[in-house]
C-alpha positions in Angstrom: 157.9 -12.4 -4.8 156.8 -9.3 -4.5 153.8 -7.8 -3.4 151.4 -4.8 -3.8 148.9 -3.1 -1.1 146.7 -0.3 -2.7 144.8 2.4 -1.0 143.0 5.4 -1.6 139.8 4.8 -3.3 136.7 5.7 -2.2 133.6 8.0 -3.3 133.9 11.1 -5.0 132.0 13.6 -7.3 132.2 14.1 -10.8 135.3 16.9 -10.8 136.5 15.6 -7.6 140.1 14.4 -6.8 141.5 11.2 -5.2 144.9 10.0 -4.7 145.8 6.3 -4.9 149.0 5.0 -3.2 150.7 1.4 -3.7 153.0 0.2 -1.4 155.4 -2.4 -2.5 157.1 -4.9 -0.5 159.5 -8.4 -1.0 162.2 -8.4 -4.0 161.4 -5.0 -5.0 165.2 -4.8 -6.4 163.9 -6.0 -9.7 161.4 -4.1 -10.3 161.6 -1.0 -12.5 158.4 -0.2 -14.2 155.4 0.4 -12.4 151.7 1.4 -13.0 148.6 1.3 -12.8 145.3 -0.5 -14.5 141.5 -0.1 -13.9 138.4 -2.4 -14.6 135.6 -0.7 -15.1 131.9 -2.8 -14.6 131.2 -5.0 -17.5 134.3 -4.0 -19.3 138.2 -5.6 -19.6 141.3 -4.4 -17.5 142.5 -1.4 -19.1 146.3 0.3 -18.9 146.1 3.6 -17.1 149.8 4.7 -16.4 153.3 3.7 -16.0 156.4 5.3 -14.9 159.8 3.7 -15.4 162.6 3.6 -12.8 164.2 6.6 -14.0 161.0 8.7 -14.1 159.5 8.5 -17.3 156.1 8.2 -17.7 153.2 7.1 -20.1 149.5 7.5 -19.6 146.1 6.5 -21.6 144.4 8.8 -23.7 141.9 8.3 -21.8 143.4 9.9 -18.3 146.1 12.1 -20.2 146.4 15.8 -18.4 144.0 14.4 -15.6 146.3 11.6 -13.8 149.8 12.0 -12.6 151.4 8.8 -12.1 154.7 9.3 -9.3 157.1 7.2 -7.7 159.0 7.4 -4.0 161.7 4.7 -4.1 162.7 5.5 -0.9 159.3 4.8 0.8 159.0 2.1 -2.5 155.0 3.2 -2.7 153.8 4.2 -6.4 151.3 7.1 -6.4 147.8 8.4 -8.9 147.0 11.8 -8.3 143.2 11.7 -10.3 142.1 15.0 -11.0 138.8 16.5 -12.5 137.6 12.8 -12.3 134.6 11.8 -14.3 132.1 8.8 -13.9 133.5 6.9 -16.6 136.6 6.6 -14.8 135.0 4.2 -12.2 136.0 1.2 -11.4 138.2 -1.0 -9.8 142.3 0.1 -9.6 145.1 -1.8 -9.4 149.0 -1.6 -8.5 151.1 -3.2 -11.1 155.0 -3.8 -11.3 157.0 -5.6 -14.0 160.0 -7.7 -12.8 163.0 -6.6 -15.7 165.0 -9.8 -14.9 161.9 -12.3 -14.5 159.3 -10.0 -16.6 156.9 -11.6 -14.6 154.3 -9.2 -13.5 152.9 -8.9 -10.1 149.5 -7.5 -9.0 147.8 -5.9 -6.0 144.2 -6.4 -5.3 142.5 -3.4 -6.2 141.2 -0.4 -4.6 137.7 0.8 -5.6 137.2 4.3 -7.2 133.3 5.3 -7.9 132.5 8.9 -9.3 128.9 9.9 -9.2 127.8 12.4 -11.6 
C-alpha cells in the first residue's frame, strides 16, 4: 500500500501562484511515475502532469509553461509549482502514483485550489 497526503491549496487571485506538495509514504519502492490530476466543479478528473522516476515530465495543454511538476525522492514528496493561475484552473487536486510492478494506481485525497478572477 502506499499512500498520498497533499497540501498546499488554498485561495489565490487570478495571476497568483501556489505550490502543491504530496508526500508519499508505505511501499513507495515501486512506484516510479507520479502526478497530478484536478476535478474542476461539474466537470470529470482531468490529467495535469507527470514526471517519471528519472525526471521526465509531461504536462496538459491546458497547464503547459504555467505548472512545473518536481520530484524529491529523498524527502519521497512530489511537488506543482502553479504559476500565473487562472480561474479555470480551480478545482479540486490530487497526488497520484502508479505502482510499475502492480500498475495499480494509488490516490490522495485532494487539496482544494480556488482562483478568483
Amino acid at each position: 500500500q502506499v499512500q498520498l497526503v497533499e497540501s498546499g491549496g488554498g485561495l489565490v487571485q487570478a495571476g497568483g501562484s501556489l505550490r502543491l506538495s504530496c508526500a508519499a509514504s508505505g511501499n513507495i519502492f515501486s512506484i516510479k511515475t507520479m502526478g497530478w490530476y484536478r476535478q474542476g466543479p461539474g466537470n470529470p478528473r482531468e490529467w495535469v502532469a507527470s514526471i517519471i522516476g528519472g525526471g521526465s515530465t509531461n504536462y496538459a495543454d491546458s497547464v503547459k509553461g504555467r505548472f512545473t511538476i518536481s520530484r524529491d525522492n529523498a524527502k519521497n514528496r512530489v511537488y506543482l509549482q502553479m504559476n500565473s493561475l487562472k480561474p479555470e484552473d480551480t478545482g479540486v487536486y490530487y497526488c497520484n502514483a502508479l505502482s510499475s510492478s502492480t500498475y495499480m494506481a494509488y490516490w490522495g485525497q485532494g487539496t482544494q485550489v480556488t482562483v478568483s478572477s
